[in-house]
C-alpha positions in Angstrom: -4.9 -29.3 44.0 -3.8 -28.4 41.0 -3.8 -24.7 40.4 -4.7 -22.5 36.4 -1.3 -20.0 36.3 1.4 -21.4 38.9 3.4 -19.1 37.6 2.0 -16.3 38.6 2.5 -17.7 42.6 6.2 -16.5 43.1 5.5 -12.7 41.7 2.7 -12.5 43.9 4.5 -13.4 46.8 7.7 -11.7 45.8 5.5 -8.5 45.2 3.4 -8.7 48.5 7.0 -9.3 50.9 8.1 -6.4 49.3 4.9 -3.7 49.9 5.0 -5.2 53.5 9.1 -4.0 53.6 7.9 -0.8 52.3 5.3 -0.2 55.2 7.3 -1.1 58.0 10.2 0.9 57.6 7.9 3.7 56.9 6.5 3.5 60.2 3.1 4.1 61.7 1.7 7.1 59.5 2.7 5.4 56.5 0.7 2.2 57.2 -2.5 4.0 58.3 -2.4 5.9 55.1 -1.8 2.5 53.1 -5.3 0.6 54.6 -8.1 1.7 52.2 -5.6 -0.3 49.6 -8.2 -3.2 49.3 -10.3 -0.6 47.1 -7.8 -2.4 45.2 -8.6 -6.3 45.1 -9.9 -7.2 41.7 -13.6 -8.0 41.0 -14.3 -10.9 39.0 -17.0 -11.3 36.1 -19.3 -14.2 36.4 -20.3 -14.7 32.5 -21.6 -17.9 30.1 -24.3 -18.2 27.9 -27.5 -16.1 28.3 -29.3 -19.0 27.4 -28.9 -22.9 26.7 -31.8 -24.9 25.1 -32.9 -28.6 26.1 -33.1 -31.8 24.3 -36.9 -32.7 24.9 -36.9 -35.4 27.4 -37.2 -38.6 25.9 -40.0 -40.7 27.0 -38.3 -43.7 25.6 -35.7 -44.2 27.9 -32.0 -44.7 26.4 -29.7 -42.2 27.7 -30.6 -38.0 27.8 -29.1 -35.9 25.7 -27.3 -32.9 27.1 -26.4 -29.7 26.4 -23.5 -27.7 28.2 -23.3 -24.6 29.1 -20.0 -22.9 30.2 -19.6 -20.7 33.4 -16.2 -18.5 33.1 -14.8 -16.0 35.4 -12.8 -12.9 33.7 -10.3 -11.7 36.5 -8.8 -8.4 35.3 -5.6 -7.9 36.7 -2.0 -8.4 35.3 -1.2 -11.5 37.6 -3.1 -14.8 38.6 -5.2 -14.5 41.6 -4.0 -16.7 44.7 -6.4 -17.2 47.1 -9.8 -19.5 48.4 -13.2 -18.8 46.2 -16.8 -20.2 46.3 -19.2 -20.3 43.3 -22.7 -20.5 44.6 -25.3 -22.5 42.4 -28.7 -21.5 42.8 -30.8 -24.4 41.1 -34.1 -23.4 42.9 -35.5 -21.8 39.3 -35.0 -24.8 37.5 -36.2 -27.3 39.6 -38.7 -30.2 37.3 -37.0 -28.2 34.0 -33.8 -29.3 34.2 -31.2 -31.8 35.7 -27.8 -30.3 36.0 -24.5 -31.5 36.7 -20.9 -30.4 36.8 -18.1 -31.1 34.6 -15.1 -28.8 36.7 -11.8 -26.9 35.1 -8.2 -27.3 36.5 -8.4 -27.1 40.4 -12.2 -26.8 41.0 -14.1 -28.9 42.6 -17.9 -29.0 42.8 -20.3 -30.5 44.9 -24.0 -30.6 44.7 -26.6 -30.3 47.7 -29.3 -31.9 46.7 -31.3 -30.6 43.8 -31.6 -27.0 44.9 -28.1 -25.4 44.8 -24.4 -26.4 44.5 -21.0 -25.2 45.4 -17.5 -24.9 43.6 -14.4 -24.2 44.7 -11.0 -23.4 43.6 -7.6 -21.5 44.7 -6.3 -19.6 41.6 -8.1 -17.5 39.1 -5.9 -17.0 36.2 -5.4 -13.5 34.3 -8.0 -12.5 31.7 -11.1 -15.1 31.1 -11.1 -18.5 32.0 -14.0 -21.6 32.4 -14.2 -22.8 36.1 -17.2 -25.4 35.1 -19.4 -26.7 32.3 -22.9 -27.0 33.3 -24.3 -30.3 32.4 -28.1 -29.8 31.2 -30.8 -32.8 30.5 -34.5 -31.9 30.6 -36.1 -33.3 33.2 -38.4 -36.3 33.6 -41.9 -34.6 33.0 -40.6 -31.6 31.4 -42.9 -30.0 28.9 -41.9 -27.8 25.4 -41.4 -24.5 26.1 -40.8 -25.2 30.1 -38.0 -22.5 31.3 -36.0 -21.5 34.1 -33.4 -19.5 35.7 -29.7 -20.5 37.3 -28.4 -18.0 39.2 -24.5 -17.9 40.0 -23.1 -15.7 43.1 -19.1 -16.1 44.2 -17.2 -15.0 47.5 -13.1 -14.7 47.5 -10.8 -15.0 50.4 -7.7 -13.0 49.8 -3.8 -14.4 51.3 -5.0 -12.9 54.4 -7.7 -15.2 54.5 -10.0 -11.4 54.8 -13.2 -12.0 52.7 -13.6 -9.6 50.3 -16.7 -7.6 50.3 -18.1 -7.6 46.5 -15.2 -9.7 44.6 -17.6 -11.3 42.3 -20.4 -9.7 39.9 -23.4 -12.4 39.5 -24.5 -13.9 36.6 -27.6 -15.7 35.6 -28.6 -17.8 33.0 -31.5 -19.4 31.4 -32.7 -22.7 30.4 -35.8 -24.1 27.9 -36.9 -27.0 27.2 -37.1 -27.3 23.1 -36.2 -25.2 20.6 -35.2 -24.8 16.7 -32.1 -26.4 15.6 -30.9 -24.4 12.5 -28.2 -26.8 10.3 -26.3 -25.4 7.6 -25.8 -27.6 4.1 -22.1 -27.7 3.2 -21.9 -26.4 -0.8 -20.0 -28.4 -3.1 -17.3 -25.5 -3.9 -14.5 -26.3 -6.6 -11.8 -25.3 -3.9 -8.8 -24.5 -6.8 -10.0 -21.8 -8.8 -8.3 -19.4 -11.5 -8.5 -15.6 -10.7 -11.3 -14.5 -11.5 -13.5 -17.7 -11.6 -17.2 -17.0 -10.1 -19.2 -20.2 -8.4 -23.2 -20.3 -7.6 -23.4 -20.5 -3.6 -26.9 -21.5 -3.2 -27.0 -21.1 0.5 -29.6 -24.1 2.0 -30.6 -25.1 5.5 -32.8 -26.5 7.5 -34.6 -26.5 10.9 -33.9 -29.8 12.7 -35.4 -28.5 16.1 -38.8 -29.0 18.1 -39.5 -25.5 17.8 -40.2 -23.0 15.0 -37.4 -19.8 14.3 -38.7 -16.6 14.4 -36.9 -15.3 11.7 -33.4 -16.3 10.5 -29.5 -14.1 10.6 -27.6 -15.3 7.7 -24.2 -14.6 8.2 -21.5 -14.6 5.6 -17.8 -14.0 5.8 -15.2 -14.2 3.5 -11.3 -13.2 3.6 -9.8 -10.5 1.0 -9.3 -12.8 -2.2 -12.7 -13.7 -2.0 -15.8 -10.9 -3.4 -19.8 -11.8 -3.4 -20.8 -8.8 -5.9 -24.5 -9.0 -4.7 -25.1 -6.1 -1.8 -28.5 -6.8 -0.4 -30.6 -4.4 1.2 -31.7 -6.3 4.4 -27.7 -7.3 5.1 -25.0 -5.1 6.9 -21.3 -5.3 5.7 -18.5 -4.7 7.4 -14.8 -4.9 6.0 -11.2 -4.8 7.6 -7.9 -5.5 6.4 -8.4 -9.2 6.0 -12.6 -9.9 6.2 -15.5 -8.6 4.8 -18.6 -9.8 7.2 -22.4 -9.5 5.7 -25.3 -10.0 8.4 -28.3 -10.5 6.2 -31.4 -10.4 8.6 -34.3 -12.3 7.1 -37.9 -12.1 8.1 -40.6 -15.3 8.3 -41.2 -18.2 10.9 -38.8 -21.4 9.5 -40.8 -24.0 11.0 -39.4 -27.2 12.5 -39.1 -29.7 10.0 -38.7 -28.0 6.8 -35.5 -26.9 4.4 -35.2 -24.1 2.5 -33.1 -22.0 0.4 -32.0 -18.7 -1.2 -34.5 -17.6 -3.5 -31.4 -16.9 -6.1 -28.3 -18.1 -5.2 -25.2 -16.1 -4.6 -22.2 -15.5 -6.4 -18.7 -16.3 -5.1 -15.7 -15.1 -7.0 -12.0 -15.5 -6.9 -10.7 -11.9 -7.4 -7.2 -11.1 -8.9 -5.7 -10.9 -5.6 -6.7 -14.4 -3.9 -4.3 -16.4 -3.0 -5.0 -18.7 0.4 -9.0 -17.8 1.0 -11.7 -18.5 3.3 -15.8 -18.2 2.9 -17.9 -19.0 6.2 -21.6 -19.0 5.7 -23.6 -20.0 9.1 -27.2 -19.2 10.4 -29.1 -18.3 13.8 -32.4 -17.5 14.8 -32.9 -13.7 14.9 -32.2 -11.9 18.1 -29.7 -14.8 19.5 -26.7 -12.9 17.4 -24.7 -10.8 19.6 -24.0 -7.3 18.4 -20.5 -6.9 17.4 -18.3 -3.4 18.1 -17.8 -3.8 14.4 -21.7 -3.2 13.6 -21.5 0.6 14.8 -19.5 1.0 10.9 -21.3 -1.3 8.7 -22.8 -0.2 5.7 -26.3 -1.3 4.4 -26.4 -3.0 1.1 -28.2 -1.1 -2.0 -29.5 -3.9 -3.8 -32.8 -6.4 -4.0 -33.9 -8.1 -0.5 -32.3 -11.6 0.1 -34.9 -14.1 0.9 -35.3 -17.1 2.2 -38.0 -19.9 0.1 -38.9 -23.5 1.8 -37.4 -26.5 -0.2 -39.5 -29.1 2.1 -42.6 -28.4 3.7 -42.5 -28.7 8.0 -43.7 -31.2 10.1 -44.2 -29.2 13.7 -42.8 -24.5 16.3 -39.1 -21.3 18.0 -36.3 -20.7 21.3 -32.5 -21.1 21.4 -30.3 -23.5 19.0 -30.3 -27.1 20.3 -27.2 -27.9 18.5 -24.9 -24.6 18.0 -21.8 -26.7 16.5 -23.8 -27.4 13.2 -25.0 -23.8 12.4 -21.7 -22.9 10.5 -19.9 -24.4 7.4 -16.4 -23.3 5.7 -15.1 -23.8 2.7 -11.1 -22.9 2.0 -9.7 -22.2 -1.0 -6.3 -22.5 -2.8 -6.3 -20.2 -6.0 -2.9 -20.4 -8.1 -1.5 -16.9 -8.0 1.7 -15.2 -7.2 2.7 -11.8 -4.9 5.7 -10.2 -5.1 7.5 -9.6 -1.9 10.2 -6.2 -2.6 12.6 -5.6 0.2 13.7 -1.8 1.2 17.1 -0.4 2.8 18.6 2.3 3.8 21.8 4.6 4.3 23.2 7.1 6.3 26.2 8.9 6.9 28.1 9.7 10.8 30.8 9.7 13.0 32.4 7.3 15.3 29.7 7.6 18.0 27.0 8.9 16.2 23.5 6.9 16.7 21.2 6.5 13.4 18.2 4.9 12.4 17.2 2.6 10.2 14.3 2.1 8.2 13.8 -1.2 6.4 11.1 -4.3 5.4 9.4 -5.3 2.6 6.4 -4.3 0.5 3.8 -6.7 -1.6 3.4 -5.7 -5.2 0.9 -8.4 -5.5 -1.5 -9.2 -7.2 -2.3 -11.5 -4.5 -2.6 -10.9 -1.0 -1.1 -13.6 1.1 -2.3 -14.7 4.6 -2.6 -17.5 6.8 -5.4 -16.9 8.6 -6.7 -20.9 9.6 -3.0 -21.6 11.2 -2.4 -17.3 12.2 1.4 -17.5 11.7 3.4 -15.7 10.3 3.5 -15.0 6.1 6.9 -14.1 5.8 10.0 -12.1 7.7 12.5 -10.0 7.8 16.3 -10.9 7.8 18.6 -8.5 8.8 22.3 -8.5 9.0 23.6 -5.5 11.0 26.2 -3.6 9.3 30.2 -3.8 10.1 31.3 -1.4 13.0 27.8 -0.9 14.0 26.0 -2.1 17.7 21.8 -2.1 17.7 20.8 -0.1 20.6 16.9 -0.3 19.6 15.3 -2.8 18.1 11.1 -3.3 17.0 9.1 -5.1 19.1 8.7 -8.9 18.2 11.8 -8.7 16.7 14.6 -11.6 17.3 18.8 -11.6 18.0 20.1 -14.5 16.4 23.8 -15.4 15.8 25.7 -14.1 12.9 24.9 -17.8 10.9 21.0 -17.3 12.4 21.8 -19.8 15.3 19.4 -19.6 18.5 21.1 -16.7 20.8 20.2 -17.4 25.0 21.7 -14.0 25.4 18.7 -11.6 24.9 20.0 -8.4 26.7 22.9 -7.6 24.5 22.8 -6.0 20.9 23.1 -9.1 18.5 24.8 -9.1 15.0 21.3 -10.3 13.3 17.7 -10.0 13.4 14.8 -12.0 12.4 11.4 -10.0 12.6 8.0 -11.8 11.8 5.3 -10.4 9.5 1.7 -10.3 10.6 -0.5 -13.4 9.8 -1.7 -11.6 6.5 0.3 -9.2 4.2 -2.5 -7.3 1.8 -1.9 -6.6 -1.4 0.1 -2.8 -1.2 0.7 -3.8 2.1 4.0 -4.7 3.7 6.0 -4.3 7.1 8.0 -1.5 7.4 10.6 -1.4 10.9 13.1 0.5 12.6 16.0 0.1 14.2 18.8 2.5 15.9 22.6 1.7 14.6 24.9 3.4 17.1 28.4 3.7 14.8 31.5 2.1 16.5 33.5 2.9 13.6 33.2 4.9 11.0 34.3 2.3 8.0 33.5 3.6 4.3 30.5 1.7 2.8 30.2 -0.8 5.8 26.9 -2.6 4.5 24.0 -5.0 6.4 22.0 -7.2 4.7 17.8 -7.2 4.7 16.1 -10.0 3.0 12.5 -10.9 3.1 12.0 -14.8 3.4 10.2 -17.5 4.9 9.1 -17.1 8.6 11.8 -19.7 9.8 15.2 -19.7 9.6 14.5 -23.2 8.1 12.0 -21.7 5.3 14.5 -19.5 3.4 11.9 -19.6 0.5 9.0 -17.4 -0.4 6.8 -20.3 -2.4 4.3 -17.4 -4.2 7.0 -15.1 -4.8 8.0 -15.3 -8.4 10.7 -12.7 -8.5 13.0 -13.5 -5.9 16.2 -11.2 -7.0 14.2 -8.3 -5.8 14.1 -10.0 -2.1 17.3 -8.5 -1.0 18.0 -5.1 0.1 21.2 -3.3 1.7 21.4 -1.0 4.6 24.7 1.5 4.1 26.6 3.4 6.7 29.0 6.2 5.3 28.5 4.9 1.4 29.9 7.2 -1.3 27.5 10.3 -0.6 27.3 10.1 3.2 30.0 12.4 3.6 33.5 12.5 3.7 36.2 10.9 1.2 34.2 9.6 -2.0 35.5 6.3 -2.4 33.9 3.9 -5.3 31.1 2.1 -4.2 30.9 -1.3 -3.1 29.0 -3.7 -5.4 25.2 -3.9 -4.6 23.7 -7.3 -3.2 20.8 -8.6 -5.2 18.2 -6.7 -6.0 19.7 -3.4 -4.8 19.4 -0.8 -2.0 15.8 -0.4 -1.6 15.1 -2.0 -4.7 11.6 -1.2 -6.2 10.1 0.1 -3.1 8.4 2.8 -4.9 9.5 4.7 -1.6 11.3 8.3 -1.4 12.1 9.1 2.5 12.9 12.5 3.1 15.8 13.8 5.2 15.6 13.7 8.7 14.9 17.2 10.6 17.8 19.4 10.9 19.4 17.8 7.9 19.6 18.5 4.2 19.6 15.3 2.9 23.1 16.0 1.1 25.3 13.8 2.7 27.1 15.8 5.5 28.6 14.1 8.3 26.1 12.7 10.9 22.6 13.0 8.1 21.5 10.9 5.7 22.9 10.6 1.8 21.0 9.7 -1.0 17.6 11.0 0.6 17.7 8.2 2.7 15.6 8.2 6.4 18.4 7.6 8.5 18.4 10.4 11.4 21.8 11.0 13.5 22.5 11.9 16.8 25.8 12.5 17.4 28.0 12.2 20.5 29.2 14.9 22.7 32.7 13.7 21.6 32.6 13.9 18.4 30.8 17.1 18.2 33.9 18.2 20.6 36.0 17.2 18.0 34.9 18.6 15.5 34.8 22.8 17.3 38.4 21.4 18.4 39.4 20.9 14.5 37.4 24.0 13.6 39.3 26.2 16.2 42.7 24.7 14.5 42.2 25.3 11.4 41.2 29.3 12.0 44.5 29.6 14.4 46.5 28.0 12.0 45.0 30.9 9.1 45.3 33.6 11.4 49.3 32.8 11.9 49.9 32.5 8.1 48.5 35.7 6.9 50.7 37.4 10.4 53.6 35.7 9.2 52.9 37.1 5.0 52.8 40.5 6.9 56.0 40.7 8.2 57.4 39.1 5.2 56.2 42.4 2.9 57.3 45.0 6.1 
């Protein structure tokens, strides 16, 4: 049988040989004291829709039409559960409603027992939520509109030890009705290349395609950061992030079955300054079937006129759940022909041989646009950084990426590498940027000794930044013991493209302890390079100190016997 998360098999087994090692050799009082440990066990979440609406049955004959309705289990530990489970169908509620069947995940198998209940069973539950079945829904022969019932789902688990476990599974229970609205959304006939600045008339339509009337509508609208819809209504709620701004406009009336209808004033879209790669959603659902999102506890209410909703068509028939979900939604993407200006930052600092410093270094976006690549979520852009001569990474950000010296794939992933490769976030807004550290431990204290930073494309194969229009300011520098890090005051070496820190618009201040002036072991140049140096060479230096006041104190004793 095949199981969700092999994987996860060997750990388990590694981890459980090695509690039982642990108990044993710590003898009797130990193990006694270990037993209440299946307080432990995980308890799984039994979850899917709250409710699923029916096709009408259809009288005709031809084939039903179905509607599905997944059943998941969320397991919320770390690891992959290994171990026999049941899922227990109770179909007693929706006996002459509805005819169900089973369409089973990865290693389930389900079995039904007549019309009244059915089982499923399985070995693994993976980490985090998962689908173990769809449910396979057709209104049943005789079913009337508006007919409803209940399906309740109860589970058991059987541990390695094959031990049941008392509660592992919380119950769910979902409900089904026969009929209902089917809200479609018309897709708008958006010019999808404007100029900045360019507004277009969204005149939101849709229509009710169901057997049943909605009881008022949620019009939902969401549109990334290039994007603005000036209007602010006072029945919607908007929220806004770093990448979205969501409006849920809740609109009041019965939209009865059969009939179309449409903003009473359409809405404006507009391309702001700043778009770049854009998207606008624009769906609808019956009120009270939206689930409240986290985000709602900070939206803000709109100040404006209320939005409404006026028929285009006049109805034909009466309100429940969706009977087609997928068509509720349309998107529309758009490419606007703007630029953004990616500006790489380094750094410098000044230390010893065996002094550890760190480095701050990335890019910022002067814009106009922002940039993102929210359909595909990869990455905009990264960071290329060559580690200066004489210098060994000991830390490195998280998500960042050794590659060779020529930017080769490096197997080796446990010892410091010569070069890094650092992904931005999917989206980069305008002001935004990524900004990382990393800690240089100095091998060798070479005057000058410079690393490289660029800001490129997200592959080592995509050097190029295609929205970028000022590509000599791309390149940055990251200096160890330059001309004001201390130390001799030799001239200084010739800066790569773009400079150190070149138009970064940012000033970082010394780090603490440190004057900013260029001593051994601070930073020069008000760079943010902190230092923390060795016990050796802080040994050296008393010992040179301690020289240099014996080697006084014997001159002016010599000059005093001279005058005697």
């Amino acid at each position: 049988m095949t199981r969700f998360s092999p994987r996860t098999a060997p750990l388990r087994r590694a981890g459980g040989l090695a509690a039982t090692a642990l108990l044993l050799a710590a003898g009797p009082l130990t193990v006694a004291a270990a037993a209440p440990a299946r307080a432990a066990d995980p308890v799984f979440t039994l979850g899917g829709p709250a409710e699923t609406a029916l096709h009408p049955y259809a009288e005709g004959g031809g084939a039903p039409k179905r509607s599905t309705a997944g059943i998941t289990v969320t397991n919320p530990a770390d690891e992959g559960y290994e171990g026999e489970f049941t899922l227990t169908f109770d179909l007693t509620g929706v006996a002459g409603v509805a005819d169900v069947a089973f369409d089973p995940g990865p290693g389930v198998e389900c079995e039904t027992k007549g019309t009244r209940s059915a089982v499923c069973t399985g070995d693994t539950l993976a980490p985090g939520l998962s689908t173990v079945t769809g449910l396979l829904l057709g209104a049943a022969k005789g079913s009337e509109q508006g007919a409803s019932g209940t399906i309740r789902v109860t589970g058991e688990a059987r541990s390695a030890t094959s031990t049941p476990l008392a509660a592992p599974f919380t119950p769910f229970t979902t409900r089904v009705t026969v009929g209902g609205p089917d809200l479609v959304m018309r897709k708008l006939p958006f010019d999808h290349e404007p100029t900045p600045g360019q507004k277009q008339q969204a005149p939101i339509t849709f229509a009710n395609r169901g057997s049943r009337d909605a009881d008022g509508v949620v019009l939902t609208l969401r549109y990334s950061r290039g994007l603005d819809i000036p209007q602010r209504y006072s029945n919607c709620a908007y929220t806004t992030d770093e990448t979205w701004t969501t409006a849920r406009c809740s609109v009041d009336g019965a939209f009865e079955a059969g009939a179309t209808y449409t903003l009473a004033a359409p809405l404006t879209l507009e391309a702001t300054t700043r778009a770049y790669r854009d998207l606008f959603a624009y769906g609808i659902q019956e009120a009270g079937t939206v689930p409240r999102e986290a985000s709602a506890a900070r939206s803000e209410r709109g100040s404006g006129t209320v939005l409404r909703a006026v028929p285009l068509t006049k109805a034909v028939a009466a309100r429940g759940v969706d009977l087609e979900p997928g068509d509720n939604e349309q998107e529309a993407e758009f490419r606007t022909a703007n630029t953004a200006d990616f500006v790489a930052y380094g750094d410098e600092a000044s230390g010893a041989a065996g002094a550890t410093v760190t480095a701050r270094l990335g890019f910022h976006n002067d814009g106009p646009a922002w940039i993102g690549r929210i359909r595909s979520g990869g990455s905009v852009a990264a960071v290329d950084f060559t580690v200066p001569q004489g210098a060994t990474v000991t830390s490195a950000p998280k998500g960042c990426r050794g590659v060779t010296a020529e930017g080769a794939y490096r197997e080796d992933r446990k010892t410091p590498a010569p070069r890094y490769l650092c992904p931005a976030p999917t989206a980069v807004r305008d002001g935004g940027g990524l900004d990382l550290s990393f800690g240089l431990r100095i091998d060798k204290a070479l005057i000058g000794a410079a690393g490289r930073v660029t800001v490129r494309g997200p592959g080592l194969q995509e050097a190029g930044l295609p929205f970028d229009p000022k590509p000599g300011n791309n390149t940055a520098r990251v200096v160890l013991n330059g001309q004001s890090g201390g130390g001799p005051s030799p001239s200084p070496a010739p800066p790569a493209e773009g400079g150190l820190g070149a138009g970064s618009g940012r000033t970082p201040s010394a780090a603490p302890g440190t004057s900013g002036t260029g001593a051994p072991g601070t930073t020069g140049r008000g760079g943010s390079l902190a230092s923390t140096g060795s016990p050796a060479a802080m040994t050296a230096s008393v010992t040179a100190i301690a020289a240099l006041t014996t080697g006084l104190a014997l001159f002016a004793a010599a000059r005093r016997r001279r005058k005697a």
